[in-house]
C-alpha positions, 0 to 999 in steps of 0.5 A, spaced: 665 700 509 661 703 503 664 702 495 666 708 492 664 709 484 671 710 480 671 718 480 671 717 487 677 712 487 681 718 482 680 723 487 683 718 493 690 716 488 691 723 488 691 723 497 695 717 496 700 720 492 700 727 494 698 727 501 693 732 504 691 737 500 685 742 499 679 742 494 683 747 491 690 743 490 686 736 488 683 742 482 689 743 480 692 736 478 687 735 473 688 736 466 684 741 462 678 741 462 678 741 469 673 739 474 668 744 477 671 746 484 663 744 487 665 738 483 670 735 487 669 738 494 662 734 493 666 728 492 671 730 497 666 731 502 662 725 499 668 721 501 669 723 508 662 721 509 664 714 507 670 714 512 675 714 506 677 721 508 678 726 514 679 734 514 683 739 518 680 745 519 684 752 518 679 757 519 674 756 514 678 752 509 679 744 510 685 740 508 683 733 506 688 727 507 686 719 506 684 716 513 685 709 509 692 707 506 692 704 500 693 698 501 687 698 505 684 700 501 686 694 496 685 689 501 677 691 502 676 691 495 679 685 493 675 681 499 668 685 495 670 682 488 672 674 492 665 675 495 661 677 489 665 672 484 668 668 487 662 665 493 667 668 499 672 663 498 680 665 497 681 658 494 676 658 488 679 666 487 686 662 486 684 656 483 681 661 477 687 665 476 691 658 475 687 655 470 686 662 467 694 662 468 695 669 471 698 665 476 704 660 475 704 653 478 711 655 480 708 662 483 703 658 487 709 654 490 713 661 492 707 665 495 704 658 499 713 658 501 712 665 503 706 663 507 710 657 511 715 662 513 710 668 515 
């Protein structure tokens, strides 16, 4: 799939934790100074383009709902950041977060435990 820049993933948090909504909805969830409804219907559409969102039509108006769960979407985004900096290898990403000791010896053994049992 296509990356998407960061105002498109803000608009994509809002379908993840709101469900479907119109152009108009999502308009509403913004602080003031809110975004221009052309604004976000572009990114919406934008983001529908890319695979990322799907609509309904209810005559002339759309209501928009994320066709990529949350989850999915972290699992893509976590294989684009191992593939840019960590030579596509999973060992080397986990390799760096224990010696930057984001991940505890400890925590290594319990995630490979719950690999085993899986």
């Amino acid at each position: 799939m296509e990356k998407i820049t960061k105002k498109e993933e803000e608009v994509m948090n809002f379908f993840w934790e709101h469900g479907p909504m119109f152009v108009r909805d999502l308009v509403e969830l913004y602080p003031d100074p809110k975004p221009h409804f052309n604004t976000i219907s572009t990114m919406v559409r934008g983001l529908e383009a890319k695979g990322y969102v799907d609509h309904k039509s209810y005559g002339p108006t759309y209501q928009y709902f994320a066709k990529v769960s949350r989850t999915d979407f972290g699992k893509l985004t976590l294989r684009g950041i191992i593939g840019k900096y960590f030579q596509n290898s999973y060992q080397n990403a986990v390799s760096a977060l224990v010696k930057e000791e984001d991940l505890s010896v400890d925590e290594l053994k319990e995630l490979i435990r719950k690999i085993e049992e899986e």
